[in-house]
C-alpha positions in Angstrom: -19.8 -19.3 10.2 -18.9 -15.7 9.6 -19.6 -12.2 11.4 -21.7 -9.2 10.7 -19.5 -5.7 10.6 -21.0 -2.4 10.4 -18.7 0.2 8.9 -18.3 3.9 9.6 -17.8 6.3 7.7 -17.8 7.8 4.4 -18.5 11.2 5.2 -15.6 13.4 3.5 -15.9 16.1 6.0 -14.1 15.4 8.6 -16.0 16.5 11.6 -18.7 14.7 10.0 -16.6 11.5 9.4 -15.7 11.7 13.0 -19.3 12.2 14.5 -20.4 9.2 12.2 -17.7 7.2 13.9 -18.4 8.3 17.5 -22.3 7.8 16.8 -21.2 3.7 15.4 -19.2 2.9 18.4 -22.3 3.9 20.6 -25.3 2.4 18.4 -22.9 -0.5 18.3 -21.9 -0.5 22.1 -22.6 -3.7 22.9 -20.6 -5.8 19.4 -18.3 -7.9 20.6 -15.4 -5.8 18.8 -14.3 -2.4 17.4 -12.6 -2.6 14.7 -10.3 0.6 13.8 -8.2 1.5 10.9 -5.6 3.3 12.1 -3.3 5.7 10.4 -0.4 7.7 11.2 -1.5 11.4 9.9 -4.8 13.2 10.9 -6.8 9.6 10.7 -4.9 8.7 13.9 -6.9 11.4 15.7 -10.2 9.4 14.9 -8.6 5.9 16.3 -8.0 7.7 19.7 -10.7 9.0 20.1 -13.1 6.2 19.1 -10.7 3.6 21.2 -11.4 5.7 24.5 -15.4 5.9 23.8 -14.9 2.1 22.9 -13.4 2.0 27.0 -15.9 3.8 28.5 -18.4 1.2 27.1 -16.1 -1.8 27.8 -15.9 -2.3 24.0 -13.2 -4.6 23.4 -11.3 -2.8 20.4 -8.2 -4.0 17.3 -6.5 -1.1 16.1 -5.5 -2.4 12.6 -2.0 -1.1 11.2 -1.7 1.2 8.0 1.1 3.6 7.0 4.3 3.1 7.2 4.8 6.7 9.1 3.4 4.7 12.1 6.1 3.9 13.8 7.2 7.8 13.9 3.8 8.3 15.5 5.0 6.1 18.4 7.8 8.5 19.3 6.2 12.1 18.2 3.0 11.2 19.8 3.6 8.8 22.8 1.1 9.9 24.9 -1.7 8.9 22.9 0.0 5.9 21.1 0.0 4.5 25.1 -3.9 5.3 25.3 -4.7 3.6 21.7 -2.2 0.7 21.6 -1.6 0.2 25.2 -5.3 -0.9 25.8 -6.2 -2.6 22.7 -7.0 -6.3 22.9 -4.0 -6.8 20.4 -3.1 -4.2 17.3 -2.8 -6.1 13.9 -0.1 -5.4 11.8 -0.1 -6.3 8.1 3.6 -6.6 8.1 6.6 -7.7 9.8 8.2 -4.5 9.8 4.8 -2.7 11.7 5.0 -6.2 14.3 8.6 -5.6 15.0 8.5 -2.0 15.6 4.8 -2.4 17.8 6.7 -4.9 19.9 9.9 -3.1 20.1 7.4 -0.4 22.0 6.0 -2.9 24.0 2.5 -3.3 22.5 0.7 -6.9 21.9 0.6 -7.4 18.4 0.1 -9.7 15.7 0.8 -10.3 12.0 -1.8 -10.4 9.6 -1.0 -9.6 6.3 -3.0 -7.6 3.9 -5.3 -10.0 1.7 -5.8 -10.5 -2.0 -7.9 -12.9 -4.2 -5.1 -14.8 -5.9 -7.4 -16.8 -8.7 -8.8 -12.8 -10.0 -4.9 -12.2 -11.0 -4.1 -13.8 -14.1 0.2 -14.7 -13.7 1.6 -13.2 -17.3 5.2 -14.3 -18.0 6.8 -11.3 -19.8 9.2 -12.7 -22.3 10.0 -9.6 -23.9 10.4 -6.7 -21.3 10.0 -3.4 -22.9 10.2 0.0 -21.0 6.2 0.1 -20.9 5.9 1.5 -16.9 2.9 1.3 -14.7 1.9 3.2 -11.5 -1.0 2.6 -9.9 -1.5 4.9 -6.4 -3.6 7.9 -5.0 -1.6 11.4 -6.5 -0.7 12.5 -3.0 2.8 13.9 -2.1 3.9 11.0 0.2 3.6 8.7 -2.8 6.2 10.7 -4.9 4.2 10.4 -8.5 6.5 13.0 -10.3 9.5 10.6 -9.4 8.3 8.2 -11.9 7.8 11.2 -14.3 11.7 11.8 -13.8 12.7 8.2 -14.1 10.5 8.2 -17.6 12.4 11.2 -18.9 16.0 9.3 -18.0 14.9 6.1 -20.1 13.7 7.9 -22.8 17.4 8.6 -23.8 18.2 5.0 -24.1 14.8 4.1 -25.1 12.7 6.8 -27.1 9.7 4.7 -27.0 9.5 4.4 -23.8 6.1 5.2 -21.9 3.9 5.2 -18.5 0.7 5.0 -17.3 -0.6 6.5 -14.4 -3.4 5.1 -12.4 -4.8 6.7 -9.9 -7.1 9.6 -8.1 -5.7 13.4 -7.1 -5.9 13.5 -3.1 -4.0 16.8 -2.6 -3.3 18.7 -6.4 -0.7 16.2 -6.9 -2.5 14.9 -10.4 -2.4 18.8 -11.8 1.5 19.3 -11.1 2.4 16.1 -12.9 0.4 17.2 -15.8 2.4 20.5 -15.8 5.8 18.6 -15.4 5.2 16.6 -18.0 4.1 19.1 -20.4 7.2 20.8 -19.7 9.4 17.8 -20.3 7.6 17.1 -23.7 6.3 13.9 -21.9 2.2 14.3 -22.6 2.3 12.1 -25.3 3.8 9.1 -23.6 2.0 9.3 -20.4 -1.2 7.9 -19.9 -3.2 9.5 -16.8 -6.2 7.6 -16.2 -7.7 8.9 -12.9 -9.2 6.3 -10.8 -10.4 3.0 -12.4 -12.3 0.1 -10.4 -9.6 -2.6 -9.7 -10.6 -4.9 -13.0 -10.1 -2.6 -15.2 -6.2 -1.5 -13.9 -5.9 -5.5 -13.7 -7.0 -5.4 -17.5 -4.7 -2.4 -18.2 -1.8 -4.1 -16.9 -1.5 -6.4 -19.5 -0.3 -3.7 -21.8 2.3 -3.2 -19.8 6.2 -5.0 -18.4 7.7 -3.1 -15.8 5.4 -1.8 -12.3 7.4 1.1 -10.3 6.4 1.9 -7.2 8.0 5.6 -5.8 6.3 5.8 -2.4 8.4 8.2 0.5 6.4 6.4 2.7 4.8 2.6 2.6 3.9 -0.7 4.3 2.9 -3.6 2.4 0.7 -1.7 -0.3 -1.8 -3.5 -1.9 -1.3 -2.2 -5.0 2.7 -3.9 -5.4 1.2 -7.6 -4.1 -1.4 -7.5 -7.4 1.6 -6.3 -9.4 3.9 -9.4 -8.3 0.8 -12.0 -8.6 -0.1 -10.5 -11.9 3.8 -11.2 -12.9 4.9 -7.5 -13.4 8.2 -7.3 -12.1 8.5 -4.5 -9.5 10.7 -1.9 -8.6 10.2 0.4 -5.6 11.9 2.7 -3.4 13.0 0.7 0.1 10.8 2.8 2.8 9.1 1.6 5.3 7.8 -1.6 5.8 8.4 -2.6 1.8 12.2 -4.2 2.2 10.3 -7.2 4.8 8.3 -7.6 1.9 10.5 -7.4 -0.9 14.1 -9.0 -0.9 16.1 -7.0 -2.9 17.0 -8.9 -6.3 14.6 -12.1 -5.3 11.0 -11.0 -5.6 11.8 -7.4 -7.0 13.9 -4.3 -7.1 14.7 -2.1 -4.3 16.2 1.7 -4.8 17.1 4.8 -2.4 13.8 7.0 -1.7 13.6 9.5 -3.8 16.4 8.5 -6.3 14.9 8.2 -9.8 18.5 7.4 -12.0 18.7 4.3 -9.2 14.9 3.8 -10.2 16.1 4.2 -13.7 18.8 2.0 -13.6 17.4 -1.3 -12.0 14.8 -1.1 -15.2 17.3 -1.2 -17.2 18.6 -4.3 -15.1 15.2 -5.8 -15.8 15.2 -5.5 -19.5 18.7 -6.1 -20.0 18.8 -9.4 -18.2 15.2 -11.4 -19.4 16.4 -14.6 -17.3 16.8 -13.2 -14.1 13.8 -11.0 -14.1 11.0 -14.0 -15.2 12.8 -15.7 -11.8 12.2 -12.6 -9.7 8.5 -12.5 -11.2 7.9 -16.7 -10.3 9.9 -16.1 -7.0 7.2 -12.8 -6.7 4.1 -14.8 -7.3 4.9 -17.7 -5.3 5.2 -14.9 -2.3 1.8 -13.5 -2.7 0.1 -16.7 -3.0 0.8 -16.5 0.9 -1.9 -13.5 1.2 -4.6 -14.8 -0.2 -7.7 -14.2 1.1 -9.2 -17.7 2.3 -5.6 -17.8 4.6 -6.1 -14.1 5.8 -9.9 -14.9 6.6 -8.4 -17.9 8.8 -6.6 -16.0 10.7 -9.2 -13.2 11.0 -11.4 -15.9 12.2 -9.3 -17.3 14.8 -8.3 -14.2 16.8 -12.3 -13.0 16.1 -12.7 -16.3 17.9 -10.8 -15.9 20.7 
């Protein structure tokens, strides 16, 4: 037994999007829930506002968690956090850290973590590490891509060969600037940007490469660093947000201060330098994500769609 969903919207324009939204929640007035993805920047405007339609139909609505920048949304925007989260039927949260901080303001919440399909993601030992670095997230400013830029320039003196690829689409100009700083840095020629690619060809890609950075400012349990660890990339990220209840530093993967590319540098070095420890990160990395997988995610899905 499953359940039908009918999804809103893909309009880019925003008023658009947000019409398309409001015009769902009526057509679909009488669904047994809303679902809402809810954000913490301009995207949290649409959950309020489509959560207080959803009450004035008696729409039973689940605000689910994205961003780590959420809980900072609790405190610079209480009003409207009480009028979203206060009347939900419960607000999912895809990690601990969103559950603890939800509770800690009083709102019913549950964990349910972010969901991948384990057998599509092929578990590569790397016996050899080389400094051969992937990135795979949206070129926005909150994701810090010219960080990894830096810490590519600060192993190249240690390792000439070193190179990166770059996976991902330009949200806010971000792409063009990194082209720039690379070209000044002499870097073109050993960074690959690919733009966007469908999710089986960056899984293909991969295996070209040993080492998966992740230099968010802001994060939660991204999707992207759970198909690096069940693909057997070791990882190193900055420790924001929600990633340190996902990541134990020197168990599953490597954690650094935000923003600090020599520390980024530095614990890649780690890797390389000491092969033993890193292929135990990597098992103790895969054996964690085998706990998302989809068919235990849909369980819980089912059950509180049950209720």
């Amino acid at each position: 037994m499953g359940f039908k969903v009918n999804m809103y919207s893909n309009k880019k324009n925003k008023l658009v999007r947000l019409l398309n939204m409001c015009y769902g929640v009526i057509e679909h007035r009488n669904s047994d829930y809303l679902l809402i993805d809810t954000y913490s920047t301009s995207n949290f405007y649409y959950a309020v506002i489509t959560s207080q339609l959803a009450r004035m139909f008696n729409l039973k609505y689940i605000p689910i968690l994205h961003g780590g920048n959420l809980p900072k949304r609790l405190n610079s925007s209480p009003f409207l956090s009480n009028l979203l989260f206060k009347h939900s039927k419960v607000n999912v949260a895809p990690s601990n850290y969103l559950l603890e901080k939800f509770k800690e303001h009083g709102f019913k919440s549950n964990f349910i973590s972010n969901a991948i399909e384990i057998k599509k993601y092929n578990f590569k030992l790397r016996n050899n590490l080389q400094p051969k670095l992937l990135w795979v997230r949206a070129f926005q400013e909150i994701y810090n891509p010219l960080m990894a830029i830096k810490v590519l320039e600060i192993l190249k003196e240690k390792y000439p060969e070193a190179v990166l690829c770059m996976v991902g689409s330009d949200k806010d100009g971000t792409l063009k600037k990194a082209r720039r700083i690379a070209q000044e840095k002499d870097l073109l020629s050993s960074i690959e940007f690919t733009g966007f690619l469908k999710k089986e060809n960056w899984i293909k890609k991969s295996e070209a490469f040993d080492i998966f950075i992740n230099t968010a400012t802001i994060d939660n349990t991204p999707v992207s660093v759970l198909e690096a660890m069940a693909l057997g990339l070791p990882v190193v990220s900055t420790n924001v947000g929600g990633i340190s209840y996902l990541i134990n530093n020197g168990v599953e993967g490597l954690l650094v201060e935000n923003n600090n590319e020599q520390a980024m540098a530095q614990a890649i070095l780690k890797l390389i330098e000491n092969p033993i420890e890193t292929q135990k990160m990597t098992q103790n990395a895969r054996t964690l994500v085998e706990g998302f997988d989809v068919a235990m995610v849909k369980q819980q899905w089912y059950k509180l769609l049950s209720e």
